[in-house]
C-alpha positions as CSV (number, residue, x, y, z in Angstrom):
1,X,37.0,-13.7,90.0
2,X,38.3,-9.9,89.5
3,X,41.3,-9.6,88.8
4,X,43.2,-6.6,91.4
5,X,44.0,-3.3,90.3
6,X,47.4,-2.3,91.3
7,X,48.7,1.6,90.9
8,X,51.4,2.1,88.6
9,X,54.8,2.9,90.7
10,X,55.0,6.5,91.4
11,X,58.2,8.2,89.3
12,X,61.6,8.9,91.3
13,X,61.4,11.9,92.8
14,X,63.9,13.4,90.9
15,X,61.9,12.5,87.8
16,X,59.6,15.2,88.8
17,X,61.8,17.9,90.3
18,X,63.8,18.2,86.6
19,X,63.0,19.4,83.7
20,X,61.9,16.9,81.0
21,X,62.8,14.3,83.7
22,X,66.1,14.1,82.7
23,X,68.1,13.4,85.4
24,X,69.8,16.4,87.6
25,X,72.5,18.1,85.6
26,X,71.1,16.9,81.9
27,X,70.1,20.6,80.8
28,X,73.5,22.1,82.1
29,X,75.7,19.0,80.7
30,X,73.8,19.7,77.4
31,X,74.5,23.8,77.3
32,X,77.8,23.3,78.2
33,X,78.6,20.8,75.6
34,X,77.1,23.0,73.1
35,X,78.8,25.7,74.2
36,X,82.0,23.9,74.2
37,X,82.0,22.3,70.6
38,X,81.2,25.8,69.5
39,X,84.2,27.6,70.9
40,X,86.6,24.5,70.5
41,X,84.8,24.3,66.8
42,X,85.8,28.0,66.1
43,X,89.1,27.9,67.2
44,X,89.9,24.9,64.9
45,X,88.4,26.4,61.9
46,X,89.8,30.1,62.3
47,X,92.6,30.3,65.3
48,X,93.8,33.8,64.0
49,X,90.5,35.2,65.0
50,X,88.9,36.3,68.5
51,X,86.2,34.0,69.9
52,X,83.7,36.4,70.4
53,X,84.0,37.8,73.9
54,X,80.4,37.2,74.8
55,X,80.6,33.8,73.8
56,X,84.6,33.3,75.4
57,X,82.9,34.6,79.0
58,X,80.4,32.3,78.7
59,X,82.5,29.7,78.2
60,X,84.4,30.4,81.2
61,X,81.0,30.8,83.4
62,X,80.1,27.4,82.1
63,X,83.3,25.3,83.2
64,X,83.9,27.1,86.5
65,X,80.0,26.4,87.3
66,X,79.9,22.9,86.0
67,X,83.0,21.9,87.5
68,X,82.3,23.4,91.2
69,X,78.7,21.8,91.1
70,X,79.9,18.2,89.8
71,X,82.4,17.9,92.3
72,X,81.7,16.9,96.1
73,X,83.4,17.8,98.7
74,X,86.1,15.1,99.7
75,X,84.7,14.8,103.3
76,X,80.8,13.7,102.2
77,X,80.7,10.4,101.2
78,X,77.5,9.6,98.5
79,X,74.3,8.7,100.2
80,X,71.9,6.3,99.0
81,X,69.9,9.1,97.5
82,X,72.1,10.0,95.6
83,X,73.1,6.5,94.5
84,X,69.4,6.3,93.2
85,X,69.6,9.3,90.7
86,X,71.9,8.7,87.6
87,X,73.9,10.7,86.6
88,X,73.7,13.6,83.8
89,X,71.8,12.5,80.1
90,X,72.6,9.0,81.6
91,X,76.0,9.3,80.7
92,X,78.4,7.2,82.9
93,X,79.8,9.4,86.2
94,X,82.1,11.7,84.4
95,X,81.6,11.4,81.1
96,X,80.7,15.1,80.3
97,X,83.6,16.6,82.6
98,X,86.0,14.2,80.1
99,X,84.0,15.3,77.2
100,X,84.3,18.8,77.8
101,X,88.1,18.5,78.6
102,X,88.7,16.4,75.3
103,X,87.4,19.3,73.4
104,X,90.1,21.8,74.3
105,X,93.3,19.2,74.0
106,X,92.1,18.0,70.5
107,X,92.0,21.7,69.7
108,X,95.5,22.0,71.0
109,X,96.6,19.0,69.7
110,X,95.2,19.7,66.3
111,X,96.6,22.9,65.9
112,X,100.3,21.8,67.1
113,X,100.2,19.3,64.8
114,X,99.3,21.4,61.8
115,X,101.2,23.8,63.0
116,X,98.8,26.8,63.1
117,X,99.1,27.3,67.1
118,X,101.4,30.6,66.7
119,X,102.8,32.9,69.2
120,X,100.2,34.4,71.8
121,X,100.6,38.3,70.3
122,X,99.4,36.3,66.7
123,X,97.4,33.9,68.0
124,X,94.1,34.5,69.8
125,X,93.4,30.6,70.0
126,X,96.7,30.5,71.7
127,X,94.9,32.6,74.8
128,X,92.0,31.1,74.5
129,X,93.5,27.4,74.9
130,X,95.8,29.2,77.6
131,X,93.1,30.4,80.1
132,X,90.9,27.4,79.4
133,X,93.8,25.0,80.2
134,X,95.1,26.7,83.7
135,X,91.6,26.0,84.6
136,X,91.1,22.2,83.6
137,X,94.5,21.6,84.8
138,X,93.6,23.0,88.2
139,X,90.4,20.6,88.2
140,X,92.6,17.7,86.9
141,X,95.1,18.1,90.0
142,X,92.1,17.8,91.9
143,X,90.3,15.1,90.7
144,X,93.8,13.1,90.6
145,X,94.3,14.0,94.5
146,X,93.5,11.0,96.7
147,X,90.4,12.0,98.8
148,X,92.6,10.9,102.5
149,X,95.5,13.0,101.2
150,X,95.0,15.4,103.8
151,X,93.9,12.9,106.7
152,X,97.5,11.1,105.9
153,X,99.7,14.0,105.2
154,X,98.1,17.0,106.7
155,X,101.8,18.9,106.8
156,X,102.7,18.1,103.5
157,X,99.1,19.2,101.9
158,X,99.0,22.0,104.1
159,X,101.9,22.9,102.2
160,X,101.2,22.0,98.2
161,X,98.2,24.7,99.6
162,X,100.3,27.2,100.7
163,X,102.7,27.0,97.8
164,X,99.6,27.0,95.4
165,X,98.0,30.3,97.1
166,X,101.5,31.9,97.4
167,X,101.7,31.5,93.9
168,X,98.5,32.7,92.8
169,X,98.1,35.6,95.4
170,X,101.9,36.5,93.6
171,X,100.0,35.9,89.8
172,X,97.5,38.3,91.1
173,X,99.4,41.3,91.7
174,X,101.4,40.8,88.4
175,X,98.3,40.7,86.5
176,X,96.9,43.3,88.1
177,X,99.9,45.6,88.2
178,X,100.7,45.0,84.4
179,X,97.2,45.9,83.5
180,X,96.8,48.8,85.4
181,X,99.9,49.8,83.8
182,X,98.7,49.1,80.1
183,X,95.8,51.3,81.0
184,X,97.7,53.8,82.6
185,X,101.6,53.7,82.5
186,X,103.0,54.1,86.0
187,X,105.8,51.4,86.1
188,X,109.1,52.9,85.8
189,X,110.6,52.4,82.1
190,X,113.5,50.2,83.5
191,X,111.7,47.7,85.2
192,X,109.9,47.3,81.9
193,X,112.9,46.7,80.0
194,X,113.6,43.2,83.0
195,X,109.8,42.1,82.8
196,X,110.4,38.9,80.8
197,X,107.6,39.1,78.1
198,X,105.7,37.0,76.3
199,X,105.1,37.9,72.8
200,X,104.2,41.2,72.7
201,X,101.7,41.1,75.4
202,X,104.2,39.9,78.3
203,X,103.5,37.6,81.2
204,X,99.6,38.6,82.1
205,X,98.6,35.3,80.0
206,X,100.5,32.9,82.1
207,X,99.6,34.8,85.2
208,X,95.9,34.5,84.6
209,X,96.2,31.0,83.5
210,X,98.0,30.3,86.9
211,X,94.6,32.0,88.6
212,X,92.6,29.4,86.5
213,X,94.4,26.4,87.9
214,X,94.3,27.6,91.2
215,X,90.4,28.1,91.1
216,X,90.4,24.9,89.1
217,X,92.1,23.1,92.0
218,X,89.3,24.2,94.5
C-alpha cells in the first residue's frame, strides 16, 4: 500500500511579500528602535551636547512615519486579513509604539531625577525631549480618544479640533515670525522687550512642540 504524498502548506502570503519573512512592519519597528536607543542613549550619557542633527532629523522622520503607518483610521474596522498577519517582530499589538515612547520618558525621568535636565538655552537634551514629547503627546491623545467620539459628540469634537488647529495655526506664525526675525531682525525692539522668553532662546521651543502634538494627534 503507498502511502499519499501531500504538499507541504504554502507560506502566508505575507511571508513572501516581506523581507526575511518577518511580518509587515519588522524591518521598520527594528530601525526605529535602533534609532531610538541611540538618540535616548546619547542624551542620557551627555545631555549638554547636541544630538547630531542628521541623526535628531532622522529621528523625527522615524516617529512621524511609524506612528502615521501603525495607526488606522478610526472609521476601518480590521478585516480578517489582517487578523491573519501578526503584528511587527511578533511583538504583541503595540508593543514597539510603547517601547519607543518609554525611551524618551526614562530619559526625562532620569535626567530630572539626577538633576542634569537644565534650562533649554543650557540644555540641548532639554529640546530634544521637548520636540520629541509635543509629538508622542499628540499620538497619546489620540490613541486615548474613543474611536465613536465623534459619532457621539460630533459638536463637542468638532470643537477640541478647532481649538487644536486654532492653536497650532497661532504656534505657526510665532515660530515662524520669531525665526525670521533671528535671521533677520524686523520686529520692532519693544515688542521684544513683552515676548515672554524662554531661556535665552524664547518661546520658538514650546511653539514647535505644540506643532508636534498637533501632527501627533492626526
Amino acid at each position: 500500500m503507498t502511502q499519499r504524498y501531500e504538499k507541504p502548506p504554502k507560506p502566508p502570503e505575507w511571508k513572501k511579500r516581506n523581507a526575511f519573512g518577518l511580518p509587515p512592519g519588522s524591518v521598520r519597528a527594528l530601525l526605529a528602535l535602533a534609532i531610538a536607543a541611540t538618540v535616548s542613549g546619547s542624551l542620557a550619557l551627555h545631555p549638554d551636547r547636541e544630538v547630531p542633527a542628521y541623526l535628531r532629523d532622522l529621528m523625527f522622520i522615524i516617529l512621524g512615519h511609524y506612528f502615521a503607518s501603525r495607526s488606522r483610521p478610526r472609521s476601518e474596522a480590521p478585516t480578517e486579513a489582517d487578523a491573519a498577519v501578526p503584528p511587527p517582530l511578533y511583538l504583541p499589538k503595540g508593543t514597539v509604539r510603547l517601547l519607543l515612547v518609554g525611551a524618551f520618558v526614562g530619559v526625562a525621568v532620569f535626567l530630572y531625577g539626577e538633576n542634569r535636565l537644565g534650562p533649554i538655552d543650557t540644555s540641548p537634551a532639554a529640546v530634544t525631549l521637548l520636540l520629541i514629547g509635543g509629538f508622542l503627546l499628540g499620538a497619546l491623545f489620540k490613541a486615548l480618544m474613543p474611536a465613536d467620539a465623534f459619532s457621539r459628540n460630533p459638536d463637542a469634537m468638532r470643537l477640541v479640533e478647532d481649538l487644536k488647529a486654532f492653536i497650532a495655526l497661532g504656534a505657526a506664525v510665532v515660530l515662524v515670525a520669531l525665526t525670521w526675525d533671528q535671521a533677520s531682525p524686523f520686529l520692532p525692539d519693544d515688542l521684544r522687550v513683552v515676548i515672554p522668553r524662554l531661556g535665552s532662546n524664547g518661546p520658538e521651543h514650546l511653539a514647535a512642540a505644540w506643532i508636534g502634538f498637533y501632527f501627533g494627534s492626526r
